[in-house]
C-alpha positions as CSV (number, residue, x, y, z in Angstrom):
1,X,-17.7,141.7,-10.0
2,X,-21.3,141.0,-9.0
3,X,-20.4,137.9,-7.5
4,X,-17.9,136.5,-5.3
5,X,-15.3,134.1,-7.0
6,X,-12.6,132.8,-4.9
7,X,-9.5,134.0,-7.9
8,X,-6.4,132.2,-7.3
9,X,-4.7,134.5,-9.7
10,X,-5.0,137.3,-7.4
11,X,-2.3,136.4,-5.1
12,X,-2.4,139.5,-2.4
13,X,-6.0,140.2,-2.3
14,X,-6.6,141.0,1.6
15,X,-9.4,138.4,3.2
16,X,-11.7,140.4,5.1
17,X,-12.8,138.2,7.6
18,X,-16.4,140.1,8.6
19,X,-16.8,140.0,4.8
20,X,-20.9,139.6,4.5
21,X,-21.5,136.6,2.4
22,X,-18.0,135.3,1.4
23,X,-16.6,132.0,1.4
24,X,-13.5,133.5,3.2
25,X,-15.0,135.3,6.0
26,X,-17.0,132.2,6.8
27,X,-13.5,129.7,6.7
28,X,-11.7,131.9,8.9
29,X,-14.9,131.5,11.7
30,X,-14.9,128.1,11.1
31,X,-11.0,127.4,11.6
32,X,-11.2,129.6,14.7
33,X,-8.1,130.7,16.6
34,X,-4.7,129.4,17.3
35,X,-4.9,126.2,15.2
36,X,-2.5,123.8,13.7
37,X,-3.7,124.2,9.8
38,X,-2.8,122.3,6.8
39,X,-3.9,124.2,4.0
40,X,-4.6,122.1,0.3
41,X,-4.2,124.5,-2.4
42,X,-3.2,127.6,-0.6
43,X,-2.4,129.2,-3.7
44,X,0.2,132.3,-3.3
45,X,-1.1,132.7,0.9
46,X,-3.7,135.2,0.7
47,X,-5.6,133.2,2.8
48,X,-2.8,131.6,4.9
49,X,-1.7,135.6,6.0
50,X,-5.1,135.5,7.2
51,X,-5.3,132.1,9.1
52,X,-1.8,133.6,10.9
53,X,-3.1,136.7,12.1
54,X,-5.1,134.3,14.2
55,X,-2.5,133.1,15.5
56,X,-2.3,129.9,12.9
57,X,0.7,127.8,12.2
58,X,0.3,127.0,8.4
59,X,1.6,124.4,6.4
60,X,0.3,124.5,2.8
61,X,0.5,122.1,-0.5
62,X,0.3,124.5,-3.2
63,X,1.3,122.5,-7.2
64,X,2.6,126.1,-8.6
65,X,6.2,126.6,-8.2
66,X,5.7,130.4,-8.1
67,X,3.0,130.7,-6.0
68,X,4.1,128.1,-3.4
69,X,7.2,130.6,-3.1
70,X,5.5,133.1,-2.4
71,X,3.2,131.6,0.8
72,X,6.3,130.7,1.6
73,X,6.3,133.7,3.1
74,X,3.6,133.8,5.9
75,X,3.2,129.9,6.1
76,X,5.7,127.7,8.4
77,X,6.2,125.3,5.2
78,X,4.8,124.9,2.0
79,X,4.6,121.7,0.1
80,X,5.1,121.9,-4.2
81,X,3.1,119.0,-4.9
82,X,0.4,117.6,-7.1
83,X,-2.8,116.1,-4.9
84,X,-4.0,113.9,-7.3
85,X,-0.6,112.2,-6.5
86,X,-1.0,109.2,-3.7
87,X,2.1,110.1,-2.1
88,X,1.3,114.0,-2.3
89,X,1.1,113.9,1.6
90,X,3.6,111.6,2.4
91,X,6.3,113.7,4.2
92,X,3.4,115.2,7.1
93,X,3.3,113.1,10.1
94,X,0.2,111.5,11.5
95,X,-2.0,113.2,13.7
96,X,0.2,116.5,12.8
97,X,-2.7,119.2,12.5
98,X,-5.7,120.3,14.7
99,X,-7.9,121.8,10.8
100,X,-7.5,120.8,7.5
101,X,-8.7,123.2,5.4
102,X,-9.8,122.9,1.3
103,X,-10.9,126.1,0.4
104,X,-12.2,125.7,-3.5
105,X,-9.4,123.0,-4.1
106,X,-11.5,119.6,-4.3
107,X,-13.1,120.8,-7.6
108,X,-9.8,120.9,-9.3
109,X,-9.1,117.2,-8.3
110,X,-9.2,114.3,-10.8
111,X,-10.3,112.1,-7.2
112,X,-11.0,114.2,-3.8
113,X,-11.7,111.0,-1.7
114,X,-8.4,109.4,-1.2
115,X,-7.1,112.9,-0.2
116,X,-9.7,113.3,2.1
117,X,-9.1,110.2,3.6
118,X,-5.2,111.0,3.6
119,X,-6.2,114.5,5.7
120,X,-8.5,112.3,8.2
121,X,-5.6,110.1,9.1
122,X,-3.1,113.7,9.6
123,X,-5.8,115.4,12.0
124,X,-5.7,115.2,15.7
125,X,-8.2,113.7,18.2
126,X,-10.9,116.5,17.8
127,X,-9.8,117.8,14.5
128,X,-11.8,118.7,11.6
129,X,-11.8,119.9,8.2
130,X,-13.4,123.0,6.6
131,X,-14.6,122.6,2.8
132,X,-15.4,125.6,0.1
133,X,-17.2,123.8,-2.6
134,X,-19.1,125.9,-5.7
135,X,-22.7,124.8,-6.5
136,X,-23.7,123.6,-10.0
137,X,-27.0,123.5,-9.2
138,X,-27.3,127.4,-9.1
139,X,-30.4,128.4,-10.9
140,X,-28.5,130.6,-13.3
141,X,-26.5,127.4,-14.0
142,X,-30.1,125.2,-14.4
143,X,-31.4,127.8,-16.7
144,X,-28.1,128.2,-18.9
145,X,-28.7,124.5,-18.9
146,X,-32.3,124.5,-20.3
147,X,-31.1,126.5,-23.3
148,X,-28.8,124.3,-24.0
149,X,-25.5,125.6,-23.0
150,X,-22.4,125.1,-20.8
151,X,-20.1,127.9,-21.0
152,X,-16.8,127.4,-19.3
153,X,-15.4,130.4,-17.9
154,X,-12.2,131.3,-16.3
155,X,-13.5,131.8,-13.3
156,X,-16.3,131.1,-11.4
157,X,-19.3,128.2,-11.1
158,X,-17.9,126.6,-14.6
159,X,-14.0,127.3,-14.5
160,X,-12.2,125.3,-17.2
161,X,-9.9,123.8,-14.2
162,X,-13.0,122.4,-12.9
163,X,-13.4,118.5,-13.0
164,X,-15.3,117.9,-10.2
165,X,-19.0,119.0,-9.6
166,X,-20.8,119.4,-6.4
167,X,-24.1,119.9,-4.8
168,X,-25.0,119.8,-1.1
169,X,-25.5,115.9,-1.2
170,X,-22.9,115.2,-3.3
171,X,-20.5,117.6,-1.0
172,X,-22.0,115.7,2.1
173,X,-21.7,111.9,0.2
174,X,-18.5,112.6,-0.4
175,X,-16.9,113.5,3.1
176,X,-18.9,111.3,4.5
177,X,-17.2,108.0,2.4
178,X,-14.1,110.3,3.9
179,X,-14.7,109.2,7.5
180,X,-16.6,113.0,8.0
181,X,-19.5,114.4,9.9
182,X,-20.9,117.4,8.9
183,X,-21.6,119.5,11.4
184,X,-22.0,123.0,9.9
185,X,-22.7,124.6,6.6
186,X,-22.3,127.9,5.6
187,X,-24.1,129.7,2.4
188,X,-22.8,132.0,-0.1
189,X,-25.8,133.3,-1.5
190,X,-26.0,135.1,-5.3
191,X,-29.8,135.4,-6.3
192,X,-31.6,133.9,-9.3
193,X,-30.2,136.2,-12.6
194,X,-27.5,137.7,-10.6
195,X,-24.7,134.9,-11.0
196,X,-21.9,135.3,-14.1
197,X,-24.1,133.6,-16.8
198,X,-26.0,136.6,-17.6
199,X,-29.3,134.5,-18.2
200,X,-32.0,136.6,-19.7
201,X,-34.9,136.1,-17.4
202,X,-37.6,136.8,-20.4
203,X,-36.6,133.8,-22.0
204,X,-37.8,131.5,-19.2
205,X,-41.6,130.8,-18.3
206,X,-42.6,132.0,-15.2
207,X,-43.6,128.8,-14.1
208,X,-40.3,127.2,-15.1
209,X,-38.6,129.8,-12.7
210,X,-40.8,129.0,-9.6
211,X,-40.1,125.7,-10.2
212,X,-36.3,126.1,-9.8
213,X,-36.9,128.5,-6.8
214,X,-38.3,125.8,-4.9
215,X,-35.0,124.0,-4.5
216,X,-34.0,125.8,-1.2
217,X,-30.5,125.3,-2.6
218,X,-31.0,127.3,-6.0
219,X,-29.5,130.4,-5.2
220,X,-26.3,129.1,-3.1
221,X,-23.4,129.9,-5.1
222,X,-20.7,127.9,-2.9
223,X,-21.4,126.0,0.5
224,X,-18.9,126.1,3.3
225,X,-18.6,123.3,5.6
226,X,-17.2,121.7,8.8
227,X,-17.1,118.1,9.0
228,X,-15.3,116.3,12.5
229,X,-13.8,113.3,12.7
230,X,-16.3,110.2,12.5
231,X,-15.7,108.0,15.1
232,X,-18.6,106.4,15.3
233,X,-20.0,108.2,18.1
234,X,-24.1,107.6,17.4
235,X,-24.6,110.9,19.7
236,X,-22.6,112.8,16.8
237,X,-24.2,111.6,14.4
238,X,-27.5,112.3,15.9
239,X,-26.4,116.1,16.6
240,X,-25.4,116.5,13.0
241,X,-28.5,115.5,11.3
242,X,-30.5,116.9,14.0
243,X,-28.4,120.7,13.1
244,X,-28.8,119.9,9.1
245,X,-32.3,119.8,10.2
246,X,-32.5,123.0,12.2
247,X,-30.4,124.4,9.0
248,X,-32.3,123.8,6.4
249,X,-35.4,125.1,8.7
250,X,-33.0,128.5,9.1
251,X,-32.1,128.6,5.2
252,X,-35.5,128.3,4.0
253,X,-36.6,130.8,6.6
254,X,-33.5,133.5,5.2
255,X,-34.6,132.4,1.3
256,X,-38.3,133.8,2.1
257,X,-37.2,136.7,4.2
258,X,-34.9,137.8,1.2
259,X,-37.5,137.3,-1.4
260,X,-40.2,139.4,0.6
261,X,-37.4,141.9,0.9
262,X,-37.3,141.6,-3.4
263,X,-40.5,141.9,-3.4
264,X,-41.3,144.9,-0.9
265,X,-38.3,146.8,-2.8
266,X,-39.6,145.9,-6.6
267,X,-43.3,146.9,-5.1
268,X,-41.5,150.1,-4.1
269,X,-39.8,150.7,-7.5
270,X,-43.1,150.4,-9.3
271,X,-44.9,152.9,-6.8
272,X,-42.1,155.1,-7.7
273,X,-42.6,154.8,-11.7
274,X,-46.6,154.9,-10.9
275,X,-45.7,158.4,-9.0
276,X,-43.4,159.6,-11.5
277,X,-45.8,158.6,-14.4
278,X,-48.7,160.1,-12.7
279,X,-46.6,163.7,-12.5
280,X,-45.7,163.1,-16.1
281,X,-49.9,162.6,-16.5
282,X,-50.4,165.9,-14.6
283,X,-47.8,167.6,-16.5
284,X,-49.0,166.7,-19.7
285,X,-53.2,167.7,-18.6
286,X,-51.7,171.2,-17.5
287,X,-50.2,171.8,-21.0
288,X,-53.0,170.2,-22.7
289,X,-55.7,172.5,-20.7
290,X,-53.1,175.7,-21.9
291,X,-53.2,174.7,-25.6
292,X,-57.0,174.3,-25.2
293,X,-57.2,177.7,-23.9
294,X,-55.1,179.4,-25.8
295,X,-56.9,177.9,-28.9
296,X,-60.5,178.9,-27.2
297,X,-58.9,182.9,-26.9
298,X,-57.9,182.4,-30.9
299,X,-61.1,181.6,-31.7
300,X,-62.6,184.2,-29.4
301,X,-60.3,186.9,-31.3
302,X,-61.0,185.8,-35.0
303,X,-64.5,185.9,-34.3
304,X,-63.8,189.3,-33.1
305,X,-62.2,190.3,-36.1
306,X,-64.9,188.9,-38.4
307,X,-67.7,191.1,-36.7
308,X,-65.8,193.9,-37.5
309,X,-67.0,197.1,-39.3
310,X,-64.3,196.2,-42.1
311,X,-64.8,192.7,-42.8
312,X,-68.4,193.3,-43.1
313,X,-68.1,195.5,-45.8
314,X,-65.8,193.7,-47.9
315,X,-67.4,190.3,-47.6
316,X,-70.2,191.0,-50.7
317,X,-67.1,192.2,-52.4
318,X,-65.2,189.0,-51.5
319,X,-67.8,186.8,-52.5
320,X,-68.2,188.8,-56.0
321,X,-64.3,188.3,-56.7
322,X,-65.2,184.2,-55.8
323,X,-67.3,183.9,-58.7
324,X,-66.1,185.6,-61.4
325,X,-62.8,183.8,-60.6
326,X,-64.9,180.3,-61.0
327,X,-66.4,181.4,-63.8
328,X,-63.7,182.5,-65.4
């Protein structure tokens, strides 16, 4: 799969957490070590059996039966419950857990605020949660837009459970109406054409693609983020815009690194076909040069021939036999 979809139907997939560029590996950093975590939507536990090799204590909310069971395994407790319920949190105590982590769950809720502000009153002094949110404004996604289609998939940035759409600000809106600070974001990155819409790239204007590609955002697939507790502190607040800042600065520094990278290796692709067609070229002159003087020997030969002894003779003959045929 060319790019990386959290798949809740694969219930023991192992989470590698030094996976390059994967909403997984960059949770697990986030959570840390040795944490208190309640987990929303932690499917069948791949990623609780992860959290408790750090040394984790786990209690998720899962709404399938079946799966719930099964986390049941690795997690201290797991709740069978439906989010979008007010009460869905009811039985967990106040100030219970140190993370609350959402890991592609708020897209598949009718109304993620009042559960975010449920998990702000469950988190401990110096808690915090950690988000995984996909982005519709992907280019692929913008460009499957300008022709005039929006294909729901069963996985992926359009999955037909989806009923919530994010971008960075509306990600960032919304925790922050949830009593949040952001104060890290992490980027899964899939470039432009590369995504699961399979977007034909000679369809689009040039101009129309650089447009897109100036959105520093337009090839983040999912963003990943840790937002503490606002408690009004002005000095966190100030730290958090000051590192969205320093962020952005880093991400737009990554995007141009990345595309010079695209660039040297396409530049480096067409040297290789300019080689290969100049051997082909070279190839093709050698044989010419053959034919030519093999043709040039021919010639050489017939002339030969037609100086001969022989043919001298019989040409007055020849030419006789010619015109009594046209006469006749």
């Amino acid at each position: 799969m060319p790019y990386p979809v959290h798949d809740t139907t694969v219930y023991d997939v192992e989470v590698d957490p030094d996976a390059p560029n994967h909403s997984h590996a960059y949770a697990l950093g986030m959570v840390g070590h040795n944490k208190r975590v309640l987990e929303l939507g932690c499917a069948a536990g791949h990623f609780t059996r992860a959290l408790v090799k750090r040394g984790c204590v786990v209690v998720g909310v899962e709404i399938d039966p079946a799966a719930a069971e099964r986390a049941r395994q690795v997690a201290e407790r797991v709740l069978i419950t439906d989010l979008d319920r007010p009460d869905a949190l009811s039985e967990l105590a106040d100030g219970q857990f140190d993370v609350v982590v959402a890991g592609d769950t708020l897209e598949h809720l009718r109304d993620p605020l009042p559960v975010l502000r449920t998990c702000r009153r469950l988190l401990r002094v110096g808690g915090f949660i950690v988000v995984s949110v996909p982005n519709v404004a992907h280019a692929d996604l913008r460009l499957t837009l300008l022709g005039g289609k929006f294909p729901y998939r069963e996985s992926g940035l359009l999955d037909t459970t989806h009923l919530r759409f994010f971008t960075r600000q509306t990600v960032h809106d919304l925790l922050s109406a949830a009593g949040f600070v952001t104060v890290e974001i992490k980027r899964v990155i899939v470039p432009i054409f590369e995504a699961e819409f399979q977007v034909d790239r000679a369809a689009f204007p040039p101009a129309v693609i650089d447009r897109i590609l100036e959105d520093p955002e337009a090839e983040t697939y999912q963003f990943v983020v840790k937002a503490v507790l606002d408690d009004g502190d002005a000095r966190v607040q100030s730290l958090s815009q000051e590192y969205e800042s320093l962020e952005d600065r880093l991400n737009q520094k990554d995007r141009l690194i990345a595309r010079l990278e695209g660039q040297v290796k396409d530049s480096e692709e067409t040297i290789a076909a300019m080689a290969e067609a100049i051997a082909q070229t070279t190839e093709l002159e050698r044989r010419t040069a053959e034919l030519e003087a093999r043709a040039v020997e021919a010639e050489q030969a017939l002339e030969a021939v037609l100086q001969t002894k022989t043919m001298r003779t019989v040409a007055p003959l020849r030419r006789v036999y010619g015109r009594i045929r046209g006469s006749g």
